[in-house]
Jmol script that loads the backbone (N, CA, C; Angstrom):
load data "model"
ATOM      1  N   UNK A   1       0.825  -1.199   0.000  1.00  0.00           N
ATOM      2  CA  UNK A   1       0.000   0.000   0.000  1.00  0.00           C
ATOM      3  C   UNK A   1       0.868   1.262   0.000  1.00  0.00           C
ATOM      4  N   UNK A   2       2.092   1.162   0.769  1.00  0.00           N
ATOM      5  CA  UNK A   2       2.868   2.265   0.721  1.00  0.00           C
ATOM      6  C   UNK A   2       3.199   3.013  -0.637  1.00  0.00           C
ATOM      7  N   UNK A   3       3.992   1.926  -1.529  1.00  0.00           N
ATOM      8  CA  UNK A   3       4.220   1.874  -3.039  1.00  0.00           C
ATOM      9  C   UNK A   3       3.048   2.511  -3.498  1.00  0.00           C
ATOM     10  N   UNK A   4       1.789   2.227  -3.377  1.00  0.00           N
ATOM     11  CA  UNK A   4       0.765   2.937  -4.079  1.00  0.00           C
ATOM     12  C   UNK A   4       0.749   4.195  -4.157  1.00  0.00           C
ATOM     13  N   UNK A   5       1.101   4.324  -2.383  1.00  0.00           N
ATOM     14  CA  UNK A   5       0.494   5.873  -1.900  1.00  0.00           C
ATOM     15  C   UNK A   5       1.927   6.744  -3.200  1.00  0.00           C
ATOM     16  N   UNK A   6       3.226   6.505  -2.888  1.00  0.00           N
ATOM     17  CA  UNK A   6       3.742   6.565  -3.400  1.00  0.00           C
ATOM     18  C   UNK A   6       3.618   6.691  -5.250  1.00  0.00           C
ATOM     19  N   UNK A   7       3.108   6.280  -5.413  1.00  0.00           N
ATOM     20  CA  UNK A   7       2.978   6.497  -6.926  1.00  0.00           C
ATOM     21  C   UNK A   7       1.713   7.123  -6.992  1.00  0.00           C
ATOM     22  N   UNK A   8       0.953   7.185  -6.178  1.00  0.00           N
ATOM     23  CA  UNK A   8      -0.515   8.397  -6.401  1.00  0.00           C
ATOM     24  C   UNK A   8       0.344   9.988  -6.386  1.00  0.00           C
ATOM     25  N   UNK A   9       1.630   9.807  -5.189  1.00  0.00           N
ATOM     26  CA  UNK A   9       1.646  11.095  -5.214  1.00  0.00           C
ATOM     27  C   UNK A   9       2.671  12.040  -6.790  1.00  0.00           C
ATOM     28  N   UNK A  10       3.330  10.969  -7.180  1.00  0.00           N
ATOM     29  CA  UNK A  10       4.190  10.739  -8.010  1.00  0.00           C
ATOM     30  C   UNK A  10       2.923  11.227  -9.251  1.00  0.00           C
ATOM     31  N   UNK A  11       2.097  10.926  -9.651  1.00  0.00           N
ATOM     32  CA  UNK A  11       0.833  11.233 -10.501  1.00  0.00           C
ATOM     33  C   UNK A  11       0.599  12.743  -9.882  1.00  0.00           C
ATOM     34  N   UNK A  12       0.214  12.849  -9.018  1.00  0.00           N
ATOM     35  CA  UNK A  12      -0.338  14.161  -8.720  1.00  0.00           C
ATOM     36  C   UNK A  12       0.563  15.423  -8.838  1.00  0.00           C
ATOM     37  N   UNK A  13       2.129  15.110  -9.007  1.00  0.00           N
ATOM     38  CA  UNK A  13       3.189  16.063  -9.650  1.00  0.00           C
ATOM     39  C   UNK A  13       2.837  15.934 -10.614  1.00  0.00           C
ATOM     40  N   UNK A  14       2.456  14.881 -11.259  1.00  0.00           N
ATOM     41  CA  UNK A  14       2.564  14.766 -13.134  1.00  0.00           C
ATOM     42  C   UNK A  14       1.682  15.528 -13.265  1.00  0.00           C
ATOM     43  N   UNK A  15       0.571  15.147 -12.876  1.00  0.00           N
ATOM     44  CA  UNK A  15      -0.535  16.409 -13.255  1.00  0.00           C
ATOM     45  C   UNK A  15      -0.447  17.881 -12.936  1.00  0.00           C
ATOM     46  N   UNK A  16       0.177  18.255 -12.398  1.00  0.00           N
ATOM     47  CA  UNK A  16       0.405  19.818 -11.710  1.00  0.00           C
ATOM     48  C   UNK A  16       1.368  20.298 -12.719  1.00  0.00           C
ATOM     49  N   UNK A  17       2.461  19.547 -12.829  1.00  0.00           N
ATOM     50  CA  UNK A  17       3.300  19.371 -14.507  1.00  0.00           C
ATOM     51  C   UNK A  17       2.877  19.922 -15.502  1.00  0.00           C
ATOM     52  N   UNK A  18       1.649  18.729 -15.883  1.00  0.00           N
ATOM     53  CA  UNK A  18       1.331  19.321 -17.129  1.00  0.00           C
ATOM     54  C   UNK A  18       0.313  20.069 -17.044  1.00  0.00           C
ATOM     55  N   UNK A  19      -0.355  20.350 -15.807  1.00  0.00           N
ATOM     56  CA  UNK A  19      -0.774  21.892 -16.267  1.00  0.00           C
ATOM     57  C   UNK A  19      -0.431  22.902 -16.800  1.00  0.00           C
ATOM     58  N   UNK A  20       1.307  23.285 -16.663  1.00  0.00           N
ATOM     59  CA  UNK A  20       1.799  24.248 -16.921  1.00  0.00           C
ATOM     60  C   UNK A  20       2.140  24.293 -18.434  1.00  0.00           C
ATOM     61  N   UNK A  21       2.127  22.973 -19.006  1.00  0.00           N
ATOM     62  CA  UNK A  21       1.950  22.800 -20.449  1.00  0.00           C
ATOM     63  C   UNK A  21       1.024  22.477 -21.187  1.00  0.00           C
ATOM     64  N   UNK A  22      -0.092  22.007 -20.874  1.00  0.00           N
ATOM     65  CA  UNK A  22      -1.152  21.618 -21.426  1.00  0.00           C
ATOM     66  C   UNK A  22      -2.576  22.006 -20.574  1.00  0.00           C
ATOM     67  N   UNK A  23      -3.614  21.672 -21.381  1.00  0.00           N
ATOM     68  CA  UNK A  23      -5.015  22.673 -20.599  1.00  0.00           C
ATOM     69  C   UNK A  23      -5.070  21.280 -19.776  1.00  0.00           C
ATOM     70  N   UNK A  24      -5.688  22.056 -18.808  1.00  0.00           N
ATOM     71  CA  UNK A  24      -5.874  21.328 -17.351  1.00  0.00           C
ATOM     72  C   UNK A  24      -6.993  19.686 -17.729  1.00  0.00           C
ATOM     73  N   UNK A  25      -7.961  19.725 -18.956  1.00  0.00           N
ATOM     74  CA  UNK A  25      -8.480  18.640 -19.448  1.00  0.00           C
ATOM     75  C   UNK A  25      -7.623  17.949 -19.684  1.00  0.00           C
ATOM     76  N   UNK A  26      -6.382  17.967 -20.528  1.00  0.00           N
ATOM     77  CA  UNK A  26      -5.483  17.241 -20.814  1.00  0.00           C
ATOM     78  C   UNK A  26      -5.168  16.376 -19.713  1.00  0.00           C
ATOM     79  N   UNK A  27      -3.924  17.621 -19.311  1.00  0.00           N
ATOM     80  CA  UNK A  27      -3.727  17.146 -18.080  1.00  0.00           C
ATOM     81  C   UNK A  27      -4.297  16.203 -16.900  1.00  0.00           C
ATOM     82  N   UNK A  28      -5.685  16.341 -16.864  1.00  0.00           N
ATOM     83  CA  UNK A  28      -6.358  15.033 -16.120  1.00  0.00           C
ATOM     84  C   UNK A  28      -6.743  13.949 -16.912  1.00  0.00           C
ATOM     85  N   UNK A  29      -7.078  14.108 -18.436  1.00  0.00           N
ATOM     86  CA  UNK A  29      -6.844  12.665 -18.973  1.00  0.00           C
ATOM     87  C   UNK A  29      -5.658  11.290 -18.859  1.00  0.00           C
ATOM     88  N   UNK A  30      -4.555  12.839 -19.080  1.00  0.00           N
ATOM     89  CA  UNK A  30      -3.277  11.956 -18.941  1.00  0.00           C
ATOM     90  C   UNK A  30      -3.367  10.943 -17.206  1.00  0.00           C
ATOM     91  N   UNK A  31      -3.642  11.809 -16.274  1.00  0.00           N
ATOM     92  CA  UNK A  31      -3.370  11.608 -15.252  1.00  0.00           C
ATOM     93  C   UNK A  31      -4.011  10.506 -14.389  1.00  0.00           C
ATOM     94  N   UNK A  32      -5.533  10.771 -15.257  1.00  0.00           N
ATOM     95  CA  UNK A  32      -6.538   9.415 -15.045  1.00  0.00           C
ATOM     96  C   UNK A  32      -5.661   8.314 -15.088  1.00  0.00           C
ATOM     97  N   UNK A  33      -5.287   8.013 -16.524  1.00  0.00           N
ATOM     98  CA  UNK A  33      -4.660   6.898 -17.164  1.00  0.00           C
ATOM     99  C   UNK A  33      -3.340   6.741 -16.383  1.00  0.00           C
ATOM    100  N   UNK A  34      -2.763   7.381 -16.175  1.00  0.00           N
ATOM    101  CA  UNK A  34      -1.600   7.158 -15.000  1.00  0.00           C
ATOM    102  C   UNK A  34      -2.428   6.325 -13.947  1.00  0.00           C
ATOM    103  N   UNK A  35      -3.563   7.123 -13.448  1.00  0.00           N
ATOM    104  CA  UNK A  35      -4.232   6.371 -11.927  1.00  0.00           C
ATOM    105  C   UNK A  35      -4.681   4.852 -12.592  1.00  0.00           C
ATOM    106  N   UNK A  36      -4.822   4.590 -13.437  1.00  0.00           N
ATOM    107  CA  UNK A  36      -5.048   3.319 -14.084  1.00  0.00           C
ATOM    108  C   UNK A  36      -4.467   2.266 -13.858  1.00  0.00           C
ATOM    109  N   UNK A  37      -3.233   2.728 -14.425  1.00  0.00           N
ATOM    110  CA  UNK A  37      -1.683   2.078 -14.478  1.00  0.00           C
ATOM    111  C   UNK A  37      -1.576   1.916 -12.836  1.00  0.00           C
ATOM    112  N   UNK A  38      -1.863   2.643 -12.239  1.00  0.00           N
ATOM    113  CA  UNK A  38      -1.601   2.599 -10.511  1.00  0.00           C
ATOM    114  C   UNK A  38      -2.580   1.310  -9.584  1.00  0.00           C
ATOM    115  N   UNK A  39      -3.515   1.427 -10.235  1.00  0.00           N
ATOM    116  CA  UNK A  39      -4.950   0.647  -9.610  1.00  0.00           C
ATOM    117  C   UNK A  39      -3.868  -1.271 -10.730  1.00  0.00           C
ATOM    118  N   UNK A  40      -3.596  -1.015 -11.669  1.00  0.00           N
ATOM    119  CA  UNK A  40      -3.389  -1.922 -12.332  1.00  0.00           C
ATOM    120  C   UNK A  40      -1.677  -3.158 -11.551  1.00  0.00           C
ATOM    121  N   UNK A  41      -0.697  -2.278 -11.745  1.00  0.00           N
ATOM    122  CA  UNK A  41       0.603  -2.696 -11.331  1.00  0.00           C
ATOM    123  C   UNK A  41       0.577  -3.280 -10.261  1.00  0.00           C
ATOM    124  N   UNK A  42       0.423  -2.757  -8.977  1.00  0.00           N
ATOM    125  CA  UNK A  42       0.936  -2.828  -7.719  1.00  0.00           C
ATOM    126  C   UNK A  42      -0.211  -4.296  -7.260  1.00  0.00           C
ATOM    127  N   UNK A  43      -1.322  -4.293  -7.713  1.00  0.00           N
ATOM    128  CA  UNK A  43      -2.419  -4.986  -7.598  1.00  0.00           C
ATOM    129  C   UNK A  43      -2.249  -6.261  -8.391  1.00  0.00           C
ATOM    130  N   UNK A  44      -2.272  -6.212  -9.704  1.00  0.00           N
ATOM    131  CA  UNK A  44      -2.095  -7.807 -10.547  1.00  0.00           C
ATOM    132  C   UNK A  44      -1.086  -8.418 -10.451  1.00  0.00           C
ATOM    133  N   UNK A  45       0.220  -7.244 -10.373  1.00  0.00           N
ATOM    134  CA  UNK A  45       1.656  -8.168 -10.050  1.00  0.00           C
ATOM    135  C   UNK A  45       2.401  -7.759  -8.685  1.00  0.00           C
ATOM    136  N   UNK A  46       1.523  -7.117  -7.696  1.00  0.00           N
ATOM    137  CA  UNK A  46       1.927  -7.058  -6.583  1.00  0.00           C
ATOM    138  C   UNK A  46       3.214  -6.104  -6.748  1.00  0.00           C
ATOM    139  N   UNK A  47       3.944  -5.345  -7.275  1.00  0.00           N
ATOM    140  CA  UNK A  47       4.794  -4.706  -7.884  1.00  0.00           C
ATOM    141  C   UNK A  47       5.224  -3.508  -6.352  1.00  0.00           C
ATOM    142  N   UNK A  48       5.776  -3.561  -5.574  1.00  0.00           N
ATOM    143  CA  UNK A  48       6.419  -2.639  -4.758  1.00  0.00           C
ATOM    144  C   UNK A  48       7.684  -1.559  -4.770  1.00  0.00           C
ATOM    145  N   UNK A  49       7.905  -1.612  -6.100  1.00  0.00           N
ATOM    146  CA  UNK A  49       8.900  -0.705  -6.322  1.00  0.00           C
ATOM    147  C   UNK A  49       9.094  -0.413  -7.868  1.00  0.00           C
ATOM    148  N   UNK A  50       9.160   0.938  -8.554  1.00  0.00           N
ATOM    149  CA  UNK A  50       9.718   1.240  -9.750  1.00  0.00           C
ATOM    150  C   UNK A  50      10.294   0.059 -10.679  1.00  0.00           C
ATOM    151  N   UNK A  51      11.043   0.222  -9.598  1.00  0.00           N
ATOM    152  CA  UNK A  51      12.202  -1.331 -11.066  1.00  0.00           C
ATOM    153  C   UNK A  51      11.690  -2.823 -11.014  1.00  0.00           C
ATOM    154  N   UNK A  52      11.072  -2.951 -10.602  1.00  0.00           N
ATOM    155  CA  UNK A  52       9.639  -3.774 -10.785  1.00  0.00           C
ATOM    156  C   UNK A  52       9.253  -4.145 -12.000  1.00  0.00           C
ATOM    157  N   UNK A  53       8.899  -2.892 -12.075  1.00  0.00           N
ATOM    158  CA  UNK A  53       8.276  -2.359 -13.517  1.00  0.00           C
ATOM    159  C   UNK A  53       8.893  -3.001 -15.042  1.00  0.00           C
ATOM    160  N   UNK A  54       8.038  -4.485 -15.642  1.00  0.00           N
ATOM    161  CA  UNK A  54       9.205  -4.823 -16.560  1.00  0.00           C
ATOM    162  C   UNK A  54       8.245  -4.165 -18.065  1.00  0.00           C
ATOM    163  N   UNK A  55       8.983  -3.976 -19.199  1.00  0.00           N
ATOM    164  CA  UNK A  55       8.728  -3.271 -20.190  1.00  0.00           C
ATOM    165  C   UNK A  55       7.124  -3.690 -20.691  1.00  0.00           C
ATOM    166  N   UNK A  56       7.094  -4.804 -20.899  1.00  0.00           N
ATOM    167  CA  UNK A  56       5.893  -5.369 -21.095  1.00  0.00           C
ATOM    168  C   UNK A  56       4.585  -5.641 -20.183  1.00  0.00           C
ATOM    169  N   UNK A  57       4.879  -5.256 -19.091  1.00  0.00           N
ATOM    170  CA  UNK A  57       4.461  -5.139 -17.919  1.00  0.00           C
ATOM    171  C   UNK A  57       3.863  -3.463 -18.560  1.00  0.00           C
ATOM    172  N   UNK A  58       4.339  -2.094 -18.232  1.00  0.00           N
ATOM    173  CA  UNK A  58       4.320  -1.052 -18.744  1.00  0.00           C
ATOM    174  C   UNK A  58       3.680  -0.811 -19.896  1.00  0.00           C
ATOM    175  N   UNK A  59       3.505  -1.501 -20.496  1.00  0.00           N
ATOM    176  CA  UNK A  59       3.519  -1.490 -22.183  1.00  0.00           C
ATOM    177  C   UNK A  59       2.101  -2.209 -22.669  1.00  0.00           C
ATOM    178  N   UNK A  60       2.475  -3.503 -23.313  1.00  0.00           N
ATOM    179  CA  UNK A  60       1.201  -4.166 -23.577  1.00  0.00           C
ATOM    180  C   UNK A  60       0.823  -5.213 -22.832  1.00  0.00           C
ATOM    181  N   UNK A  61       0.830  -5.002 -21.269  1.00  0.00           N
ATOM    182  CA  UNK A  61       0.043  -6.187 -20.274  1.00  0.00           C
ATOM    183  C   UNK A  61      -0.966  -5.418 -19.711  1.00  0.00           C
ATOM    184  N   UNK A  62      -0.351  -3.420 -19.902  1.00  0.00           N
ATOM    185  CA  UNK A  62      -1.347  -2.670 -19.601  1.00  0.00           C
ATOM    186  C   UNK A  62      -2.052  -2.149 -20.087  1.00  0.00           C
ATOM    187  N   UNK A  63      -1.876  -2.111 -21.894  1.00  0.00           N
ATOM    188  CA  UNK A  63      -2.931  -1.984 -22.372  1.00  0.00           C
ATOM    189  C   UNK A  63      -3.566  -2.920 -22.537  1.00  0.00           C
ATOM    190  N   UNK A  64      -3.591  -4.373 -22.589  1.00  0.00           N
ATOM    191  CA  UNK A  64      -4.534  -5.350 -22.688  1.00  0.00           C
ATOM    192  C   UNK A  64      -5.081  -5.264 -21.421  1.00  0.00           C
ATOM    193  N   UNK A  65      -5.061  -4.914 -20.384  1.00  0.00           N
ATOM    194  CA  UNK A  65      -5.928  -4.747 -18.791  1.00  0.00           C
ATOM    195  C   UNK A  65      -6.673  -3.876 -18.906  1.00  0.00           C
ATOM    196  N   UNK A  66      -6.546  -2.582 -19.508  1.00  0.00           N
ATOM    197  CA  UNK A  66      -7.323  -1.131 -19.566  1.00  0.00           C
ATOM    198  C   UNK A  66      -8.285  -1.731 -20.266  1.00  0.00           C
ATOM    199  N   UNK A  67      -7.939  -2.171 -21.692  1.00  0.00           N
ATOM    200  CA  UNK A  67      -8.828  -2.718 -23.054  1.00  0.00           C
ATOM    201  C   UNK A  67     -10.299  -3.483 -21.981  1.00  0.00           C
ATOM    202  N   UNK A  68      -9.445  -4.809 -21.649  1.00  0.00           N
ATOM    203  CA  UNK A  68     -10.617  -5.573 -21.276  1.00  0.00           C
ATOM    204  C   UNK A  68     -11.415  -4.961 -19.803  1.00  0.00           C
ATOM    205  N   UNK A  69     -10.925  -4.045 -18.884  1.00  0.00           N
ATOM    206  CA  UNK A  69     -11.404  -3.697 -17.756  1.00  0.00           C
ATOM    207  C   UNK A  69     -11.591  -2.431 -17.305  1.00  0.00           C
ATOM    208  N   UNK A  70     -11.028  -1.223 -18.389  1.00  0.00           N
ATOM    209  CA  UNK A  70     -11.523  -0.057 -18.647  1.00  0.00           C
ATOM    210  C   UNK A  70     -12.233   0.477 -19.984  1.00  0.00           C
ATOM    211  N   UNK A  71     -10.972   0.597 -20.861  1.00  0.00           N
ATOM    212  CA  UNK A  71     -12.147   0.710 -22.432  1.00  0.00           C
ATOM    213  C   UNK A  71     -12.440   2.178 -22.715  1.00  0.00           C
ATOM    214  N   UNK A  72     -11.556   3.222 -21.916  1.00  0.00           N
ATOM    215  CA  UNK A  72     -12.674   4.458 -22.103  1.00  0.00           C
ATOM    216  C   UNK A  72     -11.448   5.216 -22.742  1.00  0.00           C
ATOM    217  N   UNK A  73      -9.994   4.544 -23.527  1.00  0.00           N
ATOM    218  CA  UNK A  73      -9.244   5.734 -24.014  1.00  0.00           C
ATOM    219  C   UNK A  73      -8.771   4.415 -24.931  1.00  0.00           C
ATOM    220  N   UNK A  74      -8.610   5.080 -25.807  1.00  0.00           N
ATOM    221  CA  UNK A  74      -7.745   4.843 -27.451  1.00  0.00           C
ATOM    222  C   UNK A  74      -6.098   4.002 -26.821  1.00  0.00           C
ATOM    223  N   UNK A  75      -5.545   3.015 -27.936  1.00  0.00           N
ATOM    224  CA  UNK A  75      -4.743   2.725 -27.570  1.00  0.00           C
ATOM    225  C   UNK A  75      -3.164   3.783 -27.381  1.00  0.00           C
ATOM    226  N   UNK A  76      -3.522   4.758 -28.540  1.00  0.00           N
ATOM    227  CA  UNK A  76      -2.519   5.700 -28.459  1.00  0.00           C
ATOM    228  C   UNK A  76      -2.953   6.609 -27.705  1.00  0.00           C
ATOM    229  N   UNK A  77      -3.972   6.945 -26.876  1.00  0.00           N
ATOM    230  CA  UNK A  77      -4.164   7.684 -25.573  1.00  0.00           C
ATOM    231  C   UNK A  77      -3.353   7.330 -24.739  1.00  0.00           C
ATOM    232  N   UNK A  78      -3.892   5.777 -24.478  1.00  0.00           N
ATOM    233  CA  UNK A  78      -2.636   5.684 -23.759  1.00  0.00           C
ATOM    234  C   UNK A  78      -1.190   5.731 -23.750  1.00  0.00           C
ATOM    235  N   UNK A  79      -0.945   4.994 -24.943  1.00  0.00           N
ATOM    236  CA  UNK A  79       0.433   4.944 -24.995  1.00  0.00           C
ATOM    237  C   UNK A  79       1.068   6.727 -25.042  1.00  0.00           C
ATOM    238  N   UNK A  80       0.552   7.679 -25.282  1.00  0.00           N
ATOM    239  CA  UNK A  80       0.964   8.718 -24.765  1.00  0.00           C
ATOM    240  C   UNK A  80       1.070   9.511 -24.025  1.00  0.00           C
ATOM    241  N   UNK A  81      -0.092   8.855 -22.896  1.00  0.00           N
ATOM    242  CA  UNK A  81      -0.007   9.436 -21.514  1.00  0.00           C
ATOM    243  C   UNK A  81       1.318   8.827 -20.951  1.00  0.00           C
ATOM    244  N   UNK A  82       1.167   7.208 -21.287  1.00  0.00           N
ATOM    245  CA  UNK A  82       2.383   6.956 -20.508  1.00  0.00           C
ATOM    246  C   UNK A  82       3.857   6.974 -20.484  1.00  0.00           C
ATOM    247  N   UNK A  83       3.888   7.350 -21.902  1.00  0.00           N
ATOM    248  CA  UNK A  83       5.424   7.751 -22.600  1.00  0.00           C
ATOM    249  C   UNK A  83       5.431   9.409 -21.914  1.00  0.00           C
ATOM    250  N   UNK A  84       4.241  10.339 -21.533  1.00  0.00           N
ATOM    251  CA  UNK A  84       4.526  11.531 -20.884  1.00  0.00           C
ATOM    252  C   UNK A  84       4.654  11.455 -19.023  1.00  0.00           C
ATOM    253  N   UNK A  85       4.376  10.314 -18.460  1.00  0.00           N
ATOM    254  CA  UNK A  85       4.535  10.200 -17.248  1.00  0.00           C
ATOM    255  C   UNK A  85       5.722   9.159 -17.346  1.00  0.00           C
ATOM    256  N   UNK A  86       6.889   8.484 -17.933  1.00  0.00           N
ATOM    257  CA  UNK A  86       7.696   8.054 -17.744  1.00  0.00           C
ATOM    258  C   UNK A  86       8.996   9.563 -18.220  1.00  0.00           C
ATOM    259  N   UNK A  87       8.427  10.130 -18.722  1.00  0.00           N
ATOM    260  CA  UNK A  87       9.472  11.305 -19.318  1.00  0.00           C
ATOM    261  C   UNK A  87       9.114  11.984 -18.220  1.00  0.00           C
ATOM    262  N   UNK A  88       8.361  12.631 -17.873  1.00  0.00           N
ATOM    263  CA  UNK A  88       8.397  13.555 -16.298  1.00  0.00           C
ATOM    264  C   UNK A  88       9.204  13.073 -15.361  1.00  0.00           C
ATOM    265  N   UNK A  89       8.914  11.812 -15.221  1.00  0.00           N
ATOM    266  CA  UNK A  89       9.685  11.151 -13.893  1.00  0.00           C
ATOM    267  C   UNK A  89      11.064  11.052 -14.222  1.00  0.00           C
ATOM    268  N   UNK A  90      11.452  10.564 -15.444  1.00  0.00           N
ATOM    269  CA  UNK A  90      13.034  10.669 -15.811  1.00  0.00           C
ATOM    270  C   UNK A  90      13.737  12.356 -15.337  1.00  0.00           C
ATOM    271  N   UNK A  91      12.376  13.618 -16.047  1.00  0.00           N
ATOM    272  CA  UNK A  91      13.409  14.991 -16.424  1.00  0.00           C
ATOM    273  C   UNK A  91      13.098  15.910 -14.872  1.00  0.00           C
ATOM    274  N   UNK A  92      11.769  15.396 -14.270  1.00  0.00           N
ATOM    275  CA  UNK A  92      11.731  16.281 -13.003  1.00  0.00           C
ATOM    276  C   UNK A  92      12.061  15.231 -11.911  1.00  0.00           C
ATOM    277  N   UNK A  93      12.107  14.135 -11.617  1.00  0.00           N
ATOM    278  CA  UNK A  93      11.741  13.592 -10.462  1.00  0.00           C
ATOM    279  C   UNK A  93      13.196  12.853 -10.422  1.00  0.00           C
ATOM    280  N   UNK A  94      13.963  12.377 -11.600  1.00  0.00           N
ATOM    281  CA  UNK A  94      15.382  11.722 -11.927  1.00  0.00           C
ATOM    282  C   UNK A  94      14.987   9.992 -11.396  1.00  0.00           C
ATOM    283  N   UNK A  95      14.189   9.750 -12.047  1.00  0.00           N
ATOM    284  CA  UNK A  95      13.704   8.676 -12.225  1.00  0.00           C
ATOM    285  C   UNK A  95      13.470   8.028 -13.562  1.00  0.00           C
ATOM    286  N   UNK A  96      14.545   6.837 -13.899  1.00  0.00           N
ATOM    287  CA  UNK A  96      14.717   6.312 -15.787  1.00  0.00           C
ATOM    288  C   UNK A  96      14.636   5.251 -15.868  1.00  0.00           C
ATOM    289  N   UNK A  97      13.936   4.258 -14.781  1.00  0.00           N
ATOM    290  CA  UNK A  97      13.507   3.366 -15.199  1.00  0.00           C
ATOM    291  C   UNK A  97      12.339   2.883 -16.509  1.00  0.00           C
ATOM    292  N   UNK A  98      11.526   4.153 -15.908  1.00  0.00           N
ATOM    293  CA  UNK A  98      10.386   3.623 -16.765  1.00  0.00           C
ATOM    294  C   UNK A  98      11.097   4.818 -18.734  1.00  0.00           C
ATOM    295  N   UNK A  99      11.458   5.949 -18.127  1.00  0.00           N
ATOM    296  CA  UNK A  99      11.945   6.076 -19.196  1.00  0.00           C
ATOM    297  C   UNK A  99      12.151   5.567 -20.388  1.00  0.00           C
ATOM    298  N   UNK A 100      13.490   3.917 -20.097  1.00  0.00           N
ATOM    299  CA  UNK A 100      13.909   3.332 -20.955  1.00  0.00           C
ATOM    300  C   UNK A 100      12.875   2.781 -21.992  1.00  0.00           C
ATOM    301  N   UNK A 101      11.777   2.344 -21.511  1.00  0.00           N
ATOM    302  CA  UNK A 101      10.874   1.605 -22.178  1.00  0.00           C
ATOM    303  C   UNK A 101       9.873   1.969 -23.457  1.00  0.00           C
ATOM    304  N   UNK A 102      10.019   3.185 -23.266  1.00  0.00           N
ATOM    305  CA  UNK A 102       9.439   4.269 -24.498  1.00  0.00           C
ATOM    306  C   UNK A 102      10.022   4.969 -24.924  1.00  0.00           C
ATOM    307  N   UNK A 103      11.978   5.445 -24.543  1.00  0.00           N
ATOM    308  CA  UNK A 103      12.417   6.183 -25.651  1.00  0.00           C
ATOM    309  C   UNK A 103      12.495   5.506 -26.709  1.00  0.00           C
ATOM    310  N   UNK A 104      12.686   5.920 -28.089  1.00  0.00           N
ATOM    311  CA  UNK A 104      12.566   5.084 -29.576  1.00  0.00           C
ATOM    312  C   UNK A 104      13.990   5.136 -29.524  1.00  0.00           C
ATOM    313  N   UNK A 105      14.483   3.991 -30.466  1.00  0.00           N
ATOM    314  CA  UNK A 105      15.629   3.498 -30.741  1.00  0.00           C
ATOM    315  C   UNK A 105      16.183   4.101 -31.991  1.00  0.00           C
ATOM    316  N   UNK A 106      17.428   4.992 -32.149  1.00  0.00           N
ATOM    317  CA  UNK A 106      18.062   5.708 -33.059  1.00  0.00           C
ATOM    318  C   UNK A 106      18.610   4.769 -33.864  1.00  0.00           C
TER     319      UNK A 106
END
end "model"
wireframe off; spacefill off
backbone 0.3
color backbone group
């Protein structure tokens, strides 16, 4: 539960974030879908820490969970909320775990 609280609050920077760049609708779409990912991780794979976090895990174990048990955002909704909450956490918070998993390969 700690880990959770922990990553709720970790979301609630993201969103305050991108207020300052994007309209505040945005910003809580993205942030929903973050709380998604939160209700999802820590719960199906018991996940207590960041590096936890394996790519496919992040990626497409969570969009096939949203798909069948949420349903209310596009697959590239998501995948761009969460490529913008792994880049926050890398450039404000200095956190690159999740980073790695969505920069594109040069």
């Amino acid at each position: 539960m700690e880990f959770t609280k922990y990553l709720e609050k970790l979301n609630k920077d993201f969103e305050k974030y991108l207020t300052t760049k994007y309209s505040k609708r945005t910003a809580y779409k993205h942030s929903v879908i973050v709380g998604y990912f939160i209700d999802f991780a820590p719960f199906d794979y018991g996940i207590t820490s960041i590096e936890q976090i394996t790519k496919s895990m992040y990626n497409s174990k969570f969009w096939t969970w949203h798909q069948n048990k949420i349903g209310d955002y596009t697959k590239d909704e998501v995948k761009v909320a969460m490529k913008k909450f792994a880049m926050f956490l890398e450039q404000e918070k200095n956190i690159s775990h999740l980073a790695n998993f969505v920069k594109t390969k040069k």
